[in-house]
PLY file of the C-alpha trace (Angstrom):
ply
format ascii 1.0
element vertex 121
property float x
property float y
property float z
element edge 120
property int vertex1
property int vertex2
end_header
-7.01 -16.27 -0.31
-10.17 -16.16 -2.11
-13.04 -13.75 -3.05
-15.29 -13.04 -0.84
-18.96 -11.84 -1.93
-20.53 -8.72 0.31
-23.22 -6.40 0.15
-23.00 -2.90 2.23
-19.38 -1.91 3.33
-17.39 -4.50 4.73
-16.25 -4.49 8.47
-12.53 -5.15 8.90
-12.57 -6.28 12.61
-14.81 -9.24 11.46
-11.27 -11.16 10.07
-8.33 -10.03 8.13
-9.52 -8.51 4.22
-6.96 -7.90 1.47
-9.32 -5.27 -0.57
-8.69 -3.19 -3.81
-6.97 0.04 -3.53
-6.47 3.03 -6.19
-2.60 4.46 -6.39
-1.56 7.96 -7.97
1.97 8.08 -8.83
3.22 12.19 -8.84
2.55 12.33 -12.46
-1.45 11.54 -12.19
-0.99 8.00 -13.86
-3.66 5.82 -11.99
-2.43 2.55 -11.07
-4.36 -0.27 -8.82
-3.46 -2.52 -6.11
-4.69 -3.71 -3.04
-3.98 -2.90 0.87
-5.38 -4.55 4.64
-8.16 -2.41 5.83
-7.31 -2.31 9.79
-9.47 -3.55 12.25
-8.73 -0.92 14.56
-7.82 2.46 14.38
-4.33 2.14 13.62
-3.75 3.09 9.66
-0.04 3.30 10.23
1.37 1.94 6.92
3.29 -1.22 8.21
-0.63 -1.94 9.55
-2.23 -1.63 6.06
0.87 -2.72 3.35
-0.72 -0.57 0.47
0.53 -2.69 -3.00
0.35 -1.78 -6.39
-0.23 -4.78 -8.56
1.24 -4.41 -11.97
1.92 -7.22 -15.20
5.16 -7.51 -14.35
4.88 -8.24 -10.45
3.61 -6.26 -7.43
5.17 -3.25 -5.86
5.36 -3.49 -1.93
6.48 -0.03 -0.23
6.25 -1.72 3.79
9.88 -2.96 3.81
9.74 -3.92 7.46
12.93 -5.25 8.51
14.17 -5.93 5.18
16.30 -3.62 2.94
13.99 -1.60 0.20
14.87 -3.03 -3.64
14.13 0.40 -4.70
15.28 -1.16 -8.63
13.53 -3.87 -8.77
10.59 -1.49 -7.46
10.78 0.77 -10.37
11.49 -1.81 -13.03
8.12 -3.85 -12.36
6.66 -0.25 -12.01
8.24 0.47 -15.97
9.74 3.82 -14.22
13.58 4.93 -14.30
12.62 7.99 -11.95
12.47 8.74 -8.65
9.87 11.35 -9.42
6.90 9.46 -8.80
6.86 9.87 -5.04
4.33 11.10 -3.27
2.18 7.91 -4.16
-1.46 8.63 -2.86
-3.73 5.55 -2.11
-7.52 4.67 -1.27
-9.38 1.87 -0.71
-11.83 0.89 -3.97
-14.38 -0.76 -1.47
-16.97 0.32 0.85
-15.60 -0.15 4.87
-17.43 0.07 7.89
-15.24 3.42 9.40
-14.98 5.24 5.95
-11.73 5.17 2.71
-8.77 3.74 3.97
-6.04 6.31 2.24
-2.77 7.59 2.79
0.23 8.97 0.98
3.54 6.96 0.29
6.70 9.64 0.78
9.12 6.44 -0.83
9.52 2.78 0.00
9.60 2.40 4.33
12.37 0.01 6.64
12.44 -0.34 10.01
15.79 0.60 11.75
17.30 1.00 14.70
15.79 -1.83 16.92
12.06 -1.20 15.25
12.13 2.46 16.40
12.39 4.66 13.36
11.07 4.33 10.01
13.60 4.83 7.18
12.23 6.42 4.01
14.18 4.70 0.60
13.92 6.92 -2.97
0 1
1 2
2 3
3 4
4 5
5 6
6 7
7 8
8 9
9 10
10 11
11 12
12 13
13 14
14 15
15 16
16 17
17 18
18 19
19 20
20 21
21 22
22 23
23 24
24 25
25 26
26 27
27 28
28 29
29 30
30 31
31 32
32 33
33 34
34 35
35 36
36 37
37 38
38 39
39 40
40 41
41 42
42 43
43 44
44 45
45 46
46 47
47 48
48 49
49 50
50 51
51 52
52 53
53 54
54 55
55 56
56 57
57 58
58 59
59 60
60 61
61 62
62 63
63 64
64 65
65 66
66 67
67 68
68 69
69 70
70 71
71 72
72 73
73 74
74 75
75 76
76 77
77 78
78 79
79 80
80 81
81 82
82 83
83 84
84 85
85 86
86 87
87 88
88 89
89 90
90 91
91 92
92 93
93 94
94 95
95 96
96 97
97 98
98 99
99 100
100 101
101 102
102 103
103 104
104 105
105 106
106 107
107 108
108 109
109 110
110 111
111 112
112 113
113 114
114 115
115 116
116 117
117 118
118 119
119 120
């Protein structure tokens, strides 16, 4: 991965991007990360992998297959709480089809054969 220098809002379906993203945890504190604008319409959130990037480590709510660390999540986050969910998110970049954004309802596994998303406080 490396920087990549632009002018004008950057076009996602000209090869993957990793841009900055803003978070909100439930309390207002601002936080920043990063997140894959899609190059198609599809801003489901195993598609985009919003990530908060913190001193202590990054924060990944797309689980896929794996089981959510929920703990681990909140220690490099500094929180003991489960309060902080609803997480909103944006994208800190212009992109060619407008703000990526969204809102994280708790850290997200796949389950039963890839059918149903599980949501882990």
């Amino acid at each position: 991965m490396r920087p990549y220098s632009f002018s004008g809002a950057l076009d996602p379906s000209e090869g993957m991007l990793i841009v900055a993203a803003r978070f909100w945890l439930a309390d207002g504190t601002q936080l920043s990360g990063y997140l894959a604008p899609p190059p198609s319409d599809d801003r489901s959130l195993g598609v985009i992998q919003p990530q908060i990037v913190t001193y202590s480590g990054h924060v990944s709510f797309w689980c896929g297959v794996c089981p959510a660390d929920s703990t681990r999540a909140y220690r490099t986050l500094g929180r003991d709480a489960r309060s902080e969910f609803h997480i909103r998110f944006e994208s800190a970049v212009p992109l060619v089809g407008g703000v990526v954004s969204g809102t994280l309802p708790g850290f997200l596994c796949l389950e039963s054969y890839f059918e149903t998303v599980k949501v882990v406080l």
